[in-house]
C-alpha positions as CSV (number, residue, x, y, z in Angstrom):
1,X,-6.8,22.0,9.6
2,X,-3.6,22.3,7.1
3,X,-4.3,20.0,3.7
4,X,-6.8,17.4,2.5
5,X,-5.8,14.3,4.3
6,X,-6.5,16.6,7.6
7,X,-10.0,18.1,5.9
8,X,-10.8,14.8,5.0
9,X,-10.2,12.9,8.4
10,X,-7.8,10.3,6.5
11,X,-4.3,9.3,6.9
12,X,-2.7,9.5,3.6
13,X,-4.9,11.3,0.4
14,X,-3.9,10.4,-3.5
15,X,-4.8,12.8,-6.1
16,X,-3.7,14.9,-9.2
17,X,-3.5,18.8,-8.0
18,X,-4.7,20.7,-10.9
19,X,-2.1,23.2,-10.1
20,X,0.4,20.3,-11.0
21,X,-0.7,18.1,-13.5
22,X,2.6,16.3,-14.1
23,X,2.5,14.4,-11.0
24,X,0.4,12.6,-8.6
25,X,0.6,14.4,-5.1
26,X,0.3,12.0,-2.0
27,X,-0.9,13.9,1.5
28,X,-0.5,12.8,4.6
29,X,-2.0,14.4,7.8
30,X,0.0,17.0,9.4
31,X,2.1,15.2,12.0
32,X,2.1,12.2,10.4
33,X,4.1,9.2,12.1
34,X,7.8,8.6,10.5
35,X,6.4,4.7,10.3
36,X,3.6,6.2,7.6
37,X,6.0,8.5,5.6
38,X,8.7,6.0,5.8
39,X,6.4,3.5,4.0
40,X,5.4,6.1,1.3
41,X,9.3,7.1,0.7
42,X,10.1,3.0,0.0
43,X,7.5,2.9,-2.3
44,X,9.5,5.1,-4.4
45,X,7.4,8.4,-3.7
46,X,9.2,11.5,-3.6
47,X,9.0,13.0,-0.4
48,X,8.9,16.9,-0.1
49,X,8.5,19.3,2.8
50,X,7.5,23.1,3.3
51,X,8.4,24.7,6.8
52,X,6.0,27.3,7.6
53,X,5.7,29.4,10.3
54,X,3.2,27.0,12.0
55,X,3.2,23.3,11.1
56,X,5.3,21.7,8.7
57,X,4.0,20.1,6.2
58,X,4.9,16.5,4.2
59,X,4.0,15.1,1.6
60,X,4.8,12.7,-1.4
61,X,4.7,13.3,-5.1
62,X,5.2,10.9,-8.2
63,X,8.9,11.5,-9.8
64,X,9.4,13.3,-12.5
65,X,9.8,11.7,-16.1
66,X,7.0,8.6,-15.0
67,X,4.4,8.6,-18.0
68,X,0.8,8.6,-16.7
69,X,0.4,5.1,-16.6
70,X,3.9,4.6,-14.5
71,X,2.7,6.8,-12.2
72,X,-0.9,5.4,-11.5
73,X,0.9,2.2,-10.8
74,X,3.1,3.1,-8.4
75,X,0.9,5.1,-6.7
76,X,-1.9,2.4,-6.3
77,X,0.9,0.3,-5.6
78,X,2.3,2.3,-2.9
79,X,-1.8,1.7,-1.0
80,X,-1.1,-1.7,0.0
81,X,1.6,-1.6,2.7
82,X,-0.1,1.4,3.9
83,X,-3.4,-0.5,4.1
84,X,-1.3,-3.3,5.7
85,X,0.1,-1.1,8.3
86,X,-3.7,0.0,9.3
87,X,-3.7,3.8,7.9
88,X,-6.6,5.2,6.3
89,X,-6.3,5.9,2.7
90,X,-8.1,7.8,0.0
91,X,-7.4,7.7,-3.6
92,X,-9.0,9.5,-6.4
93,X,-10.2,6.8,-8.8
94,X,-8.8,8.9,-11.9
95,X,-5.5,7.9,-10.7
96,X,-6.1,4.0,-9.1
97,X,-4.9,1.4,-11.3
98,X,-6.9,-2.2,-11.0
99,X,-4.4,-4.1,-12.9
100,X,-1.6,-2.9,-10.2
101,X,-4.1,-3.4,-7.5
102,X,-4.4,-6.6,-8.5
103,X,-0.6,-7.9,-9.1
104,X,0.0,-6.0,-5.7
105,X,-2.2,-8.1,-4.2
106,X,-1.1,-11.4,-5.9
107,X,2.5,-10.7,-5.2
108,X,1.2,-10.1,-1.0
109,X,-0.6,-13.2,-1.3
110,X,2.1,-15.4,-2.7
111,X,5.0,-13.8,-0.4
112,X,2.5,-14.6,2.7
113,X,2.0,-18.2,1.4
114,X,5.8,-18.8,1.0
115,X,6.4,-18.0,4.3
116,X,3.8,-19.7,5.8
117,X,5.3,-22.9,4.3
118,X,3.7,-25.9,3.2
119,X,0.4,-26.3,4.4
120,X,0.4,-29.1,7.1
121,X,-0.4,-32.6,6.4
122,X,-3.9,-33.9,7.7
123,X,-3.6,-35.5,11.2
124,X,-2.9,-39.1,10.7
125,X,-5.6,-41.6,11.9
126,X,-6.2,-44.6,13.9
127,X,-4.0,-47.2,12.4
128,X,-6.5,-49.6,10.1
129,X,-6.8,-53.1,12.2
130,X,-5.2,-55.5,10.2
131,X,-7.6,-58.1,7.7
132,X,-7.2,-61.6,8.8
133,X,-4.9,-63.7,6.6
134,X,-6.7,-66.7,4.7
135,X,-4.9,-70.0,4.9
């Protein structure tokens, strides 16, 4: 085993390294697929790489210059497409934002609905028989 997602049996792990305060680190398991890290680089995650002399090994980080707040947002914002796409994610709760997690979800919710279009009419019914006239 090579990092934490791989320790920890997960896909993608979220956290703030001690060693690096400044940003939130995102690590995916060792041989992650290009689908996964593709996801985590268009949520606007910094992806970095270290060749060693056995695996190599990905990951994201937070960019630099995001205050603390920015960057809880994007990173709990960067869960959902993940979740979507049926990885398993862990995320520190120090560094989840609710409010995000929230709009994420209402912005999901509403792009689904759009293009689901207008919910269909109710199937008409027998056609009412017709009251006699009075003469």
């Amino acid at each position: 085993m090579g990092n934490v997602a791989d320790d920890s049996g997960t896909d993608v792990e979220i956290y703030r390294r001690a060693l690096n305060p400044d940003t939130i680190h995102v690590v995916s398991r060792t041989g992650a697929p290009e689908e996964l890290l593709a996801l985590l680089d268009s949520a606007g995650l910094e992806r970095k790489t270290e060749v060693t002399a056995g695996p190599v090994y990905v990951w994201h980080e937070t960019p630099e210059g995001l205050s603390e707040k920015a960057q809880k947002q994007l990173v709990t914002r960067s869960m959902l497409p993940v979740l979507i796409a049926d990885y398993d994610v862990n995320i520190d709760p120090d560094v989840y934002d609710v409010t995000a997690w929230a709009q994420a979800m209402s912005e999901h919710r509403s792009r689904q609905a759009q293009a689901a279009g207008p919910p269909p009419l109710p199937p008409a019914g027998p056609a009412s028989p017709k009251a006699p006239r009075s003469r």
